[in-house]
FIKOLZA-1660 file (N, C-alpha, C; in steps of 0.1 Angstrom, whole numbers, plus 5000, padded with zeros to 4 digits):
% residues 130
   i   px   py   pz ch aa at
   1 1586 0593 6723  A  X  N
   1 1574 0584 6723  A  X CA
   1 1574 0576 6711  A  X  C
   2 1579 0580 6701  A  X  N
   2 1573 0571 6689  A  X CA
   2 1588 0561 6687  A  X  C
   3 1599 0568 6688  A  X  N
   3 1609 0556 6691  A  X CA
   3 1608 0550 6703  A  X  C
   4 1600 0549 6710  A  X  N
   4 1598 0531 6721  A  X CA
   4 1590 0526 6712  A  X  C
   5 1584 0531 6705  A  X  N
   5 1575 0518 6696  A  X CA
   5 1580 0505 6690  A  X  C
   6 1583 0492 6688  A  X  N
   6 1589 0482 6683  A  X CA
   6 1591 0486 6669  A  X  C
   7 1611 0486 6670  A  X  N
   7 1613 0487 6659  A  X CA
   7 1615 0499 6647  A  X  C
   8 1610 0512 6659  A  X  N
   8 1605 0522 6655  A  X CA
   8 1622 0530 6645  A  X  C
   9 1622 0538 6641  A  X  N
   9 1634 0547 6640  A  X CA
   9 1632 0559 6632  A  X  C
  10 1643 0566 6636  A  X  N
  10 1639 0584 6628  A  X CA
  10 1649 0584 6615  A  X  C
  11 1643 0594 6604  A  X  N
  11 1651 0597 6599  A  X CA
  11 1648 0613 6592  A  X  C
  12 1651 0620 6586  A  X  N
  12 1648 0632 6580  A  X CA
  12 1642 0633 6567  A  X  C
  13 1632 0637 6566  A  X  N
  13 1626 0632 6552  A  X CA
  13 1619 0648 6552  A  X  C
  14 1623 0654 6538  A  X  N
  14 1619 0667 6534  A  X CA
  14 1620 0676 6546  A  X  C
  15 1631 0675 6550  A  X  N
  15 1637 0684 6562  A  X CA
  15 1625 0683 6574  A  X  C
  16 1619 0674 6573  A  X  N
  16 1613 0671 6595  A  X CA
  16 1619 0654 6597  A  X  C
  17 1620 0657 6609  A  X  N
  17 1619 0640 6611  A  X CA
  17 1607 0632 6609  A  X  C
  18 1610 0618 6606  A  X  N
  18 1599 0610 6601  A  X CA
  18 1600 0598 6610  A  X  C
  19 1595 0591 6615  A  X  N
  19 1594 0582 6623  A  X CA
  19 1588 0568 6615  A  X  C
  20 1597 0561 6616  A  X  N
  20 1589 0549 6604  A  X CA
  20 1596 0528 6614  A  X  C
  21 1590 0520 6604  A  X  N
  21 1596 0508 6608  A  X CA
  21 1594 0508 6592  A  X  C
  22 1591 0499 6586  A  X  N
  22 1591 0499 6568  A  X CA
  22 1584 0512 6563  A  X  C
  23 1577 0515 6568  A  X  N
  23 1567 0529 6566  A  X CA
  23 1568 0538 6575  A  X  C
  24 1566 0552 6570  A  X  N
  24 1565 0560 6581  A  X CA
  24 1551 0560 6585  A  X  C
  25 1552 0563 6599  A  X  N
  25 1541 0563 6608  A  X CA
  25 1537 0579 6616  A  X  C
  26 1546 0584 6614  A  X  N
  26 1547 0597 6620  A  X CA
  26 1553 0608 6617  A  X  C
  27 1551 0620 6613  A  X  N
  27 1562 0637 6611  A  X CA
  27 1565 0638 6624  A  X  C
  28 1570 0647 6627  A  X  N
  28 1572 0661 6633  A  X CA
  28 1573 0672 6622  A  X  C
  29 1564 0679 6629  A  X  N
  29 1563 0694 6622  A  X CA
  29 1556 0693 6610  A  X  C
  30 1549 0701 6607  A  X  N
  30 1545 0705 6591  A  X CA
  30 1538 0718 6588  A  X  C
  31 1532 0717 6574  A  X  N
  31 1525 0732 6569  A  X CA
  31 1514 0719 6565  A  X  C
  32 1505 0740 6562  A  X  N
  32 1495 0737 6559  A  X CA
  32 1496 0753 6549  A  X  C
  33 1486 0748 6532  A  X  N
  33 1488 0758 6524  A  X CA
  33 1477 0771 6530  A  X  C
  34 1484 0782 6531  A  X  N
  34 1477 0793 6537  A  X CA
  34 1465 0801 6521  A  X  C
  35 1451 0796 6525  A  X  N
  35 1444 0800 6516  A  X CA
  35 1439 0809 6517  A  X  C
  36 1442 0818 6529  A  X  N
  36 1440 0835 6534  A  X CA
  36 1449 0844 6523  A  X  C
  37 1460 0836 6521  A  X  N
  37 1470 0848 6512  A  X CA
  37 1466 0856 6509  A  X  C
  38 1476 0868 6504  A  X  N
  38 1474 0876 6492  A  X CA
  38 1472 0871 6481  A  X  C
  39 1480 0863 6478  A  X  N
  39 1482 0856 6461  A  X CA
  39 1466 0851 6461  A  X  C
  40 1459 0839 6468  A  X  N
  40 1450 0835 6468  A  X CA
  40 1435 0846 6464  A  X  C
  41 1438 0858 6475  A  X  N
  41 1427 0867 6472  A  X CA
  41 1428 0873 6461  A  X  C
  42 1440 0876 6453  A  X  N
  42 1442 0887 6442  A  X CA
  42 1439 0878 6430  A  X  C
  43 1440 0860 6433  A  X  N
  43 1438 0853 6423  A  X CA
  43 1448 0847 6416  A  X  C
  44 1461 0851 6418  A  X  N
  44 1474 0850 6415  A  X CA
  44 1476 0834 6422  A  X  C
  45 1482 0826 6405  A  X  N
  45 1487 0813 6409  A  X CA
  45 1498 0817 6410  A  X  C
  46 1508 0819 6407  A  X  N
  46 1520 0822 6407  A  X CA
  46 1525 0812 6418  A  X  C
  47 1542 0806 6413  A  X  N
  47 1551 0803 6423  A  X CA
  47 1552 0806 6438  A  X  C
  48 1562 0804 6443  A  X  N
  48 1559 0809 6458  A  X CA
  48 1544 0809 6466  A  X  C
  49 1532 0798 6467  A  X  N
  49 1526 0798 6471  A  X CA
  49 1532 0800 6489  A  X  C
  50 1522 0806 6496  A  X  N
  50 1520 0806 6510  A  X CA
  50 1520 0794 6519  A  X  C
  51 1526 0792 6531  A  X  N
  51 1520 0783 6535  A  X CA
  51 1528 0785 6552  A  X  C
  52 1517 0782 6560  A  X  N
  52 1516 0783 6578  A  X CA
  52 1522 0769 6581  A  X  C
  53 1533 0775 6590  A  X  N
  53 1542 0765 6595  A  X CA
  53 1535 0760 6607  A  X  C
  54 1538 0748 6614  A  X  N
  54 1535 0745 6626  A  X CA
  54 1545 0732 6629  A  X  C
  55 1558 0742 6633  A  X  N
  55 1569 0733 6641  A  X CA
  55 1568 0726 6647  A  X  C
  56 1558 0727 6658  A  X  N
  56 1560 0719 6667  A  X CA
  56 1539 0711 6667  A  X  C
  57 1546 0705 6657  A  X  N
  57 1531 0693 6659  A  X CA
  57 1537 0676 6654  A  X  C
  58 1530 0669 6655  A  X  N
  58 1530 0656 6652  A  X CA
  58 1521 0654 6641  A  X  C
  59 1525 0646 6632  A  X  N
  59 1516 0641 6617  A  X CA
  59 1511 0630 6620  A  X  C
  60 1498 0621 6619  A  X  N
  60 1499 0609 6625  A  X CA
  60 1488 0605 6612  A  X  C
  61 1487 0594 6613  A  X  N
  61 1477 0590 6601  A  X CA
  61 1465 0579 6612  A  X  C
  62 1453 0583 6610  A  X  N
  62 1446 0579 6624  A  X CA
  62 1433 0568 6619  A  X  C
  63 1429 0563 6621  A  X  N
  63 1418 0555 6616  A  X CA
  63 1408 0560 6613  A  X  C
  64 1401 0556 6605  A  X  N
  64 1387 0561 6601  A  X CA
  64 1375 0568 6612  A  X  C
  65 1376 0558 6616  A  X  N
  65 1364 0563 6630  A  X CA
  65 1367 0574 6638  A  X  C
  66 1381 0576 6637  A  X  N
  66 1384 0588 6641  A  X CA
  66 1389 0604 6636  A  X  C
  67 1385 0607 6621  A  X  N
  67 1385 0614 6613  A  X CA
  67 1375 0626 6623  A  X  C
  68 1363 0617 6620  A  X  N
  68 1354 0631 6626  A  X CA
  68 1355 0640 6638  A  X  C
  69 1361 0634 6649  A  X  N
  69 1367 0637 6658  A  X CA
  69 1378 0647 6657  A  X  C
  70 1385 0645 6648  A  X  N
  70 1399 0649 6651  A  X CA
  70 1395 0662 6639  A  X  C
  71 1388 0664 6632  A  X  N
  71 1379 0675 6625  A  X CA
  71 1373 0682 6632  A  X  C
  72 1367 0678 6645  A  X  N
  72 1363 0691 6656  A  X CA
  72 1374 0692 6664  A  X  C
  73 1387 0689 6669  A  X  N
  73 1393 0695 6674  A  X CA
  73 1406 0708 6670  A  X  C
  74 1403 0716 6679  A  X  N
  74 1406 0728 6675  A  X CA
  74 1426 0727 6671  A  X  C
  75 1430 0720 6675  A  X  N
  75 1444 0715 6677  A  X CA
  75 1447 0710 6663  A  X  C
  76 1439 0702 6655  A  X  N
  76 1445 0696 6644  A  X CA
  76 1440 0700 6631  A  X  C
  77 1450 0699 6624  A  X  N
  77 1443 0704 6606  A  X CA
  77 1453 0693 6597  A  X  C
  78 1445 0693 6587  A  X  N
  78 1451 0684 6575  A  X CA
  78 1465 0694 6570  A  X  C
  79 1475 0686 6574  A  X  N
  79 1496 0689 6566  A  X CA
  79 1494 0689 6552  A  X  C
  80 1496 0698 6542  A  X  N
  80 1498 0700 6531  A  X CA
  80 1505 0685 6528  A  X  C
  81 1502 0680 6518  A  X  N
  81 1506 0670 6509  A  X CA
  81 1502 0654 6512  A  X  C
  82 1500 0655 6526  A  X  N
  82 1496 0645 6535  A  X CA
  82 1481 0643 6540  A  X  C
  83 1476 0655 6541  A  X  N
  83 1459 0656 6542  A  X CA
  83 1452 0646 6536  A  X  C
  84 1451 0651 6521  A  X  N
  84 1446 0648 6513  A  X CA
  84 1446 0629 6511  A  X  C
  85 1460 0623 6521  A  X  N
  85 1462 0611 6519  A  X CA
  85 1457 0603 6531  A  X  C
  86 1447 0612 6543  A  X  N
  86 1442 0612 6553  A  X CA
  86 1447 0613 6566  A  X  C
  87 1459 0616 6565  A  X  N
  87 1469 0622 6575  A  X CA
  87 1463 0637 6582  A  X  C
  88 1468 0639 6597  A  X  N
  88 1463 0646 6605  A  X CA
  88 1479 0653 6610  A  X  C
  89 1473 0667 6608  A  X  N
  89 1487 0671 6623  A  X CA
  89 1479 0678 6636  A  X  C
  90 1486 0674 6644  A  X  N
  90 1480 0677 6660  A  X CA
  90 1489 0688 6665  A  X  C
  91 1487 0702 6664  A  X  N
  91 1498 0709 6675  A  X CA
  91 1501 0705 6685  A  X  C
  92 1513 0711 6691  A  X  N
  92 1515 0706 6702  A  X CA
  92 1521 0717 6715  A  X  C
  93 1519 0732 6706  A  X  N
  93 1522 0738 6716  A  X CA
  93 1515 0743 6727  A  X  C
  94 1500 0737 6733  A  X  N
  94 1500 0740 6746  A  X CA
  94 1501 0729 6755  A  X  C
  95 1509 0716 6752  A  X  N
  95 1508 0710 6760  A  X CA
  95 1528 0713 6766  A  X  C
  96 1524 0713 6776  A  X  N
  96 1537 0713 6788  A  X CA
  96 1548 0698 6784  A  X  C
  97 1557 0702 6782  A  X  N
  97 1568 0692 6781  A  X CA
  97 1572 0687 6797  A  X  C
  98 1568 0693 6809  A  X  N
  98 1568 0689 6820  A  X CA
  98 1559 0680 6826  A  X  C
  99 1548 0686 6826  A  X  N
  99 1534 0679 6829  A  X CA
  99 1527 0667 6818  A  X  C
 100 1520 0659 6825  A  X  N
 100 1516 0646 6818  A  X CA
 100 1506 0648 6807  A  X  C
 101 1499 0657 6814  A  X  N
 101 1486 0664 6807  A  X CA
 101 1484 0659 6793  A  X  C
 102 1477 0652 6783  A  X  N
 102 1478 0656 6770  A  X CA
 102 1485 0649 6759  A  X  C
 103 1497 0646 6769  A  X  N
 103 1508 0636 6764  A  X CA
 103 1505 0622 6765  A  X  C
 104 1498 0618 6767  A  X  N
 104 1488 0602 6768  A  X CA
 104 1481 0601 6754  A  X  C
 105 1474 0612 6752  A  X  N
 105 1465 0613 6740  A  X CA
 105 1473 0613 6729  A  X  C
 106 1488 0623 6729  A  X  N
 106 1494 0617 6717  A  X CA
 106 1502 0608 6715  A  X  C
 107 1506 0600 6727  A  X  N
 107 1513 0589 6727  A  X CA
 107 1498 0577 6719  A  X  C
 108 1488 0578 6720  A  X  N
 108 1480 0570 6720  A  X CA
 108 1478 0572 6698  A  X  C
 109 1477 0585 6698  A  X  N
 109 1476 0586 6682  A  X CA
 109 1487 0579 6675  A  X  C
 110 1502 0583 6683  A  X  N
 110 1509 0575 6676  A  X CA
 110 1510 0560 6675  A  X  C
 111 1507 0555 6685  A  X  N
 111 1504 0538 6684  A  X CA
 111 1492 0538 6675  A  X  C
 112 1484 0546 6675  A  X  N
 112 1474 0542 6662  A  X CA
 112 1478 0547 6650  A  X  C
 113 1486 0553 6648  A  X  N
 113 1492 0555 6635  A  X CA
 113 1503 0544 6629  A  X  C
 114 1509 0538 6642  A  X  N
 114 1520 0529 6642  A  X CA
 114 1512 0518 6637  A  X  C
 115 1501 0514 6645  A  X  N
 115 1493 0499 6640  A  X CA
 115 1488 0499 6629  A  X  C
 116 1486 0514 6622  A  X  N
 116 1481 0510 6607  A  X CA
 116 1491 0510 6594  A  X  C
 117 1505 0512 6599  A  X  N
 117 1512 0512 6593  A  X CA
 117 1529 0499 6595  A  X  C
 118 1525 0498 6607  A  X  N
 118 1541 0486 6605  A  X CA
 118 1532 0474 6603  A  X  C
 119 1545 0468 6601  A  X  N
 119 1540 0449 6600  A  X CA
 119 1533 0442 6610  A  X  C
 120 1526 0434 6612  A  X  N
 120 1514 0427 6617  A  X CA
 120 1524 0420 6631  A  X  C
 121 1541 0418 6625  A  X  N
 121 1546 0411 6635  A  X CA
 121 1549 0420 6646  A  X  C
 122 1549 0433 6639  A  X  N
 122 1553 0443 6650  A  X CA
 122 1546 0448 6659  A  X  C
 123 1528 0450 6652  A  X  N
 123 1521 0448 6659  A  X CA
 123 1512 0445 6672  A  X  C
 124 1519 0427 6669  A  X  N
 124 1521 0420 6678  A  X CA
 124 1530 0421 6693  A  X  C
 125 1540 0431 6690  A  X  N
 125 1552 0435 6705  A  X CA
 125 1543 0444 6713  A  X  C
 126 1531 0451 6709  A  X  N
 126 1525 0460 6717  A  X CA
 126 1512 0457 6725  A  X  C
 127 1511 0460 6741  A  X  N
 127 1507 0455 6746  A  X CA
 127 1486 0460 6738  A  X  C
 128 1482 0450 6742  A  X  N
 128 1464 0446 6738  A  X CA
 128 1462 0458 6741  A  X  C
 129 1456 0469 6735  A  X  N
 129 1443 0475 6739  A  X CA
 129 1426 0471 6745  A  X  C
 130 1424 0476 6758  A  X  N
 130 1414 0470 6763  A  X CA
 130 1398 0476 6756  A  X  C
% end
């Protein structure tokens, strides 16, 4: 999905794929720092912090108006390093790689991640939102 986007392409950045045209617009995969730990409860800053994988999600950076939203769904949490820069990751493991189901919604994050991030010309290759 995100390479049909104009212009789009992958490359590997801190071992996930990154999806970019001048900027990246998109992950696959990320963490999130696990603040349940042991280290965390015993108090221990120590090296080797903890942190919950989730392979199989999409990172997308979403517009404003849609923060609050994507804060009540149960599917998404702020990716370590990228949160904090208002980036979202969306799981993806109940949606069916067969069925359509689901897959609309994140083709749709990714064009809105795409529009806030490529060039205005590129922009312009994608069909009007009504």
């Amino acid at each position: 999905m995100a390479l049909a986007l104009p212009a789009a392409d992958m490359k590997v950045s801190h071992g996930r794929p990154a999806f970019f045209t001048q900027k990246v617009f998109a992950y696959y995969g990320a963490s999130v720092k696990d603040t349940g730990s042991a280290q965390e409860r015993s108090g221990s800053t120590a090296a080797g912090d903890a942190y919950v994988q989730h392979p199989q999600a999409v990172v997308i950076r979403p517009e404003e108006a849609d923060v609050s939203f994507l804060e009540q769904d149960p599917r998404a949490f702020r990716p370590a390093y990228l949160g904090p820069a208002g980036w979202f990751g969306i799981d993806l493991d109940g949606l069916d790689p067969a069925q359509d189901e689901g897959w609309d919604e994140i083709a749709e994050w990714l064009e809105t991640s795409y529009r806030l991030t490529a060039a205005v010309k590129l922009v312009r290759e994608l069909p009007r939102r009504d």
